[in-house]
N, C-alpha and C positions, 0 to 999 in steps of 0.2 A: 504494500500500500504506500502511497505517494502523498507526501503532502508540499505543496509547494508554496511558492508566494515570490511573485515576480519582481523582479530587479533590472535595473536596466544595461547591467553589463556586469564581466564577470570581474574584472577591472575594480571594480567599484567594491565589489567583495572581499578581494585582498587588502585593502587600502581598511576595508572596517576589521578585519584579521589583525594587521597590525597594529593600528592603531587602540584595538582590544590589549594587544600584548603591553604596549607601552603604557596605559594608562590604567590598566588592572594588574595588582598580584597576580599571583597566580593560586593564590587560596587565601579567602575573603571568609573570615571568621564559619570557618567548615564547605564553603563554597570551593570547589576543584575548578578553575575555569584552564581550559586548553586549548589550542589548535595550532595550526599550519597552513603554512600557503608557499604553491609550488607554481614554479614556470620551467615550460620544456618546450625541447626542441628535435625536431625529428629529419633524418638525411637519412635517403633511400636511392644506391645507383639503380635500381630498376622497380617499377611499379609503386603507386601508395598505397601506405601502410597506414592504417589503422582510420580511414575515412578524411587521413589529413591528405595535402598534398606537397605529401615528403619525398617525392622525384624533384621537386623542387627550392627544397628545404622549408618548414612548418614552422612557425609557433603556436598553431592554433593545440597548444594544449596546456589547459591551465587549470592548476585545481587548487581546492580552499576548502574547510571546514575547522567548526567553531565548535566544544564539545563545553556543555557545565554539570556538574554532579553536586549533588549535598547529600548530607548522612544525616536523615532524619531521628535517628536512632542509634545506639549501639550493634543492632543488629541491620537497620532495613536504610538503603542509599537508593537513590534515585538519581536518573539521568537522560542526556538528551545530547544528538551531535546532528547539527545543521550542518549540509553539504552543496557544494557549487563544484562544477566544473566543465569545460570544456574542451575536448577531443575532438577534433576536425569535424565532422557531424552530428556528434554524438553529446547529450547532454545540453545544455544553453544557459538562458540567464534566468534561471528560480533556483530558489533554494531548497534542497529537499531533504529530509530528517533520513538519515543513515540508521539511527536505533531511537530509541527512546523505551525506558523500562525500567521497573522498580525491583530491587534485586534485596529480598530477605533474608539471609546469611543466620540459620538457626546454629550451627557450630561447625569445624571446620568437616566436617563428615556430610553435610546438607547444607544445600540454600536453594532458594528458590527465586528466578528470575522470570518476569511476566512485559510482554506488552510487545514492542517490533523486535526481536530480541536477535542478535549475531548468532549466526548459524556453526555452529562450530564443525568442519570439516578438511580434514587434512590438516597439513603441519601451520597453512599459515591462510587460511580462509578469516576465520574470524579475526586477523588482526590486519589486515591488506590495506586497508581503507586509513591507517598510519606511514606515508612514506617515511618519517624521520627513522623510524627501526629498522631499514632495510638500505644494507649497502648499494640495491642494486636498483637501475632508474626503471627498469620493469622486472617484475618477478616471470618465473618461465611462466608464458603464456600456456604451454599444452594443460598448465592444471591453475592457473589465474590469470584468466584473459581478463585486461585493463577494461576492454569493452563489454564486457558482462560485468564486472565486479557488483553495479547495483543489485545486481537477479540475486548472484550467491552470497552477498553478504550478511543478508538480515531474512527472518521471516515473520511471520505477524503471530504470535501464542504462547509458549511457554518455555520452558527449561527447570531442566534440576539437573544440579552437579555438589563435584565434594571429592578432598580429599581422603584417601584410606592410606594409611602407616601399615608396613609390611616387615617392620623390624629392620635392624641393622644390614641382616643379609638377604634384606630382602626387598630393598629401595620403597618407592611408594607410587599409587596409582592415581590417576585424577580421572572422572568421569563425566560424561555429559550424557543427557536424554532431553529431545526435543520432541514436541509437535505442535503442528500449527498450518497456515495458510504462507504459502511462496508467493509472491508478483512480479512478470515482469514488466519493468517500465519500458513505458513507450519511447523513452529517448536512448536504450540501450543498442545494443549490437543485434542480437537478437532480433527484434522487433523491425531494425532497419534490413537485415540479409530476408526476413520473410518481404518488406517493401521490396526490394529491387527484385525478387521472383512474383511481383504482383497480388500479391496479399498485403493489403495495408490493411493493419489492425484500427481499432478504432477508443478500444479501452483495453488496459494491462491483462492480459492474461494468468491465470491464475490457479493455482490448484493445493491441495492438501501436499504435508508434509513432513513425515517426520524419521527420529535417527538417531545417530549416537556415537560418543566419541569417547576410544579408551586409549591412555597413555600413560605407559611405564617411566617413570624414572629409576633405570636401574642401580643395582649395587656398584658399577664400575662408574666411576664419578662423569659427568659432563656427557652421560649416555642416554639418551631418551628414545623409546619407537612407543609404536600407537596406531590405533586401527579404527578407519571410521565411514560406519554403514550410513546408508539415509535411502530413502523412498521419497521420491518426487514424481507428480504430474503434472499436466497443465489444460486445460481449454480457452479460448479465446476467438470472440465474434471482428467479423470486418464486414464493410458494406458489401463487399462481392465474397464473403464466403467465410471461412472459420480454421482453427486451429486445434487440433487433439493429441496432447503425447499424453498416451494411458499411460498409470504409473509403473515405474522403472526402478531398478534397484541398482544402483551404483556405490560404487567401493572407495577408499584411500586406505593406502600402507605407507606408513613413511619413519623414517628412522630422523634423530638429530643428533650430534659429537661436537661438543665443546671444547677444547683445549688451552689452557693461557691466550694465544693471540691466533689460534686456528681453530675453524670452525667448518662445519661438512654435514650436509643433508642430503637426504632422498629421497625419493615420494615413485607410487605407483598409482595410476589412478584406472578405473573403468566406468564405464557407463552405455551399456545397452540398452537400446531404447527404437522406436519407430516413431518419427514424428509424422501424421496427416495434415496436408493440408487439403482443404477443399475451396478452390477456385470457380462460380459457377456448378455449373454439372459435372465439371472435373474434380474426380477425387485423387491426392497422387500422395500413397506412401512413401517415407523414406527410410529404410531400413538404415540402422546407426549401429556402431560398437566401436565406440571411441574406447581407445588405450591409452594413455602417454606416462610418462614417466621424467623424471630429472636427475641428476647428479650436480652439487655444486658447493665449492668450498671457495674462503676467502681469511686473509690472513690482513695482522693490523701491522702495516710497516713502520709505524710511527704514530707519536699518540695522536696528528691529524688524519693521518693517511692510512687507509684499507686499501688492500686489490684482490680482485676476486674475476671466478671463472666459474659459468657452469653449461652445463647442454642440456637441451629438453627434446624430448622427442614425442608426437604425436602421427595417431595414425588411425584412420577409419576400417576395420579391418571388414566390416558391411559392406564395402566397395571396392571396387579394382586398386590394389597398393600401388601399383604402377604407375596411376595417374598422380601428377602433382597436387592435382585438388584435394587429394586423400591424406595426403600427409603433410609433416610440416617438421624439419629437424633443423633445430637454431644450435651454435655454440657460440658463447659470450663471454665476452673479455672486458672487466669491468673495473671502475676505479672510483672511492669517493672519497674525498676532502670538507672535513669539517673547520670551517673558521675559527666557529667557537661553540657552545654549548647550543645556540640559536643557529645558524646560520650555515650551511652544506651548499657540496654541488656533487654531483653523479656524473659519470660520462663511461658509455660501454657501447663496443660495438657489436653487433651482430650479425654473423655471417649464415645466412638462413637458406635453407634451401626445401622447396616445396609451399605450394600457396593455402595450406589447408586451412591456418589460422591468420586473422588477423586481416584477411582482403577482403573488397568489397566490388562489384562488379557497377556499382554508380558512378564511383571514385577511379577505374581503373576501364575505359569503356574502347581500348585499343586490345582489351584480354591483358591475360598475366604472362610473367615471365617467369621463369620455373624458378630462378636463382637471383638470393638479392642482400647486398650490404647496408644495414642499417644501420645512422650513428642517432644513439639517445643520449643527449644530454638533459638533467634537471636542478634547476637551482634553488635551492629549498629555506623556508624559514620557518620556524618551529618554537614554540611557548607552552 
């Protein structure tokens, strides 16, 4: 669910970001207030990526959000995070609530969180929507595409989670169970790939949802994996026709290794599914069994300076592997620089091969080219 409220640019949203940071604490008599504001840029020697027109080099991608919390109680906090941003097409000038929920905390073994609540999935679903935590200026797309982030980030219902102590030899575990109602917005990626095949939705499509998330922290220090189911579907009307993915059951595996100044993850993901669309008297299935997977580590060369590397690979295995539209394998060569406490810049490039993720056939109306280097740059500010 979408709530918005219009602004006349995205411009004008950073400029109340910071000027929030300068003129507020940053904790106001139990008041948590936070955010960030980011500017990027995108270089593509062949085809645009990601709806911008980065064959020609981009700025159109700029993101902001504003988050406040208070702890009404020892036990019960409540909270709220306004979001702006725009991606070459995608996204515009309103504001739209990323979460908002009241989160009960009965002892560290239970708590109960209710309202648009973060979807907890994989290693870094629930926390995306934070650039400052992440060295890298996009996380791998085959399992956190920037252009869906609104769909997987939040759902609209419930959650319980909590730690369990498993003794000294026996690390400890953290759990999550959700259910609830998914949407996706109509300014996502999503929403625009069914537009350019001639299904223009007309309201967010929507369905049930729910799942769960288990994660070890083992006896060997700095060692984390975890495993996390979820059930999703969707339906959704447009003037010429409709949209139906019954529901589907998809997976994450992923592991995480901490060391002094090295650090290394990796994620498997799946998601089987057939999405309908119905155009007219046309009904046209499309049979899906996305894979991908990632590998990626980054080391701190100095206390401003990280460099980091990783690959992701994706792959429709529903469809001929053969064709580049089926697949998509990036490897990423990254680096970020922190000023000071507030203030970063990201820059990685990527050498990508296969158009599976991340194109759009609006943006790109000469077709695609199988092979393509992309430079991301982001320069970030954070409170």
């Amino acid at each position: 669910m979408e709530c918005r409220f219009a602004l006349r640019s995205v411009p004008l949203f950073l400029v109340l970001c910071v000027g929030t940071a300068l003129t507020w604490a940053q904790d106001l008599s139990g008041i948590a207030i936070h955010g960030f504001a980011t500017q990027g840029f995108l270089y593509s020697t062949h085809n645009n990526y990601l709806t911008t027109q980065s064959s020609s080099g981009s700025l159109q991608w700029t993101d902001g959000a504003l988050s406040v919390s208070d702890s009404l109680s020892d036990r019960l906090r409540i909270g709220i995070q306004l979001h702006m941003y725009q991606l070459g097409q995608l996204g515009g000038p309103n504001i739209q609530v990323d979460w908002a929920s009241g989160d009960y905390r009965l002892n560290d073994y239970f708590a109960v969180r209710v309202g648009k609540v973060k979807t907890v999935m994989g290693l870094f679903n629930d926390s995306q929507d934070v650039d400052a935590v992440f060295p890298w200026a996009l996380l791998p797309q085959c399992s956190y595409p920037i252009d869906n982030e609104g769909f997987y980030l939040a759902h609209l219902g419930g959650e319980v989670y909590g730690y369990l102590p498993l003794g000294k030899r026996g690390g400890s575990l953290r759990y999550d169970g959700y259910v609830g109602q998914s949407y996706l917005p109509l300014d996502g990626g999503f929403v625009k790939q069914l537009a350019d095949s001639g299904l223009v939705l007309t309201s967010s499509p929507n369905g049930k949802t729910y799942g769960g998330d288990l994660r070890w922290q083992t006896p060997l220090p700095g060692l984390m994996v975890g495993f996390s189911p979820m059930v999703l579907g969707l339906d959704g009307a447009a003037e010429n026709g409709n949209l139906h993915v019954p529901p589907f059951f998809m997976t994450a595996q992923y592991a995480q290794f901490t060391r002094g100044k090295f650090y290394f993850a990796g994620e498997y993901d799946r998601q089987p599914s057939t999405m309908v669309m119905t155009i007219g008297d046309q009904t046209m299935p499309q049979p899906m069994d996305m894979r991908s997977w990632y590998v990626m580590g980054n080391y701190q060369l100095t206390k401003h300076l990280r460099a980091g590397s990783y690959y992701s690979h994706y792959i429709n295995k529903a469809m001929d592997t053969s064709m580049p539209e089926n697949y998509s394998k990036d490897w990423v060569l990254s680096t970020r620089y922190d000023f000071n406490s507030n203030f970063y810049i990201k820059l990685e490039d990527h050498f990508l091969h296969g158009t599976g993720l991340g194109y759009y056939a609006s943006t790109n109306p000469n077709g695609l080219q199988p092979n393509s280097n992309i430079l991301a740059a982001r320069i970030g500010f954070t409170f």
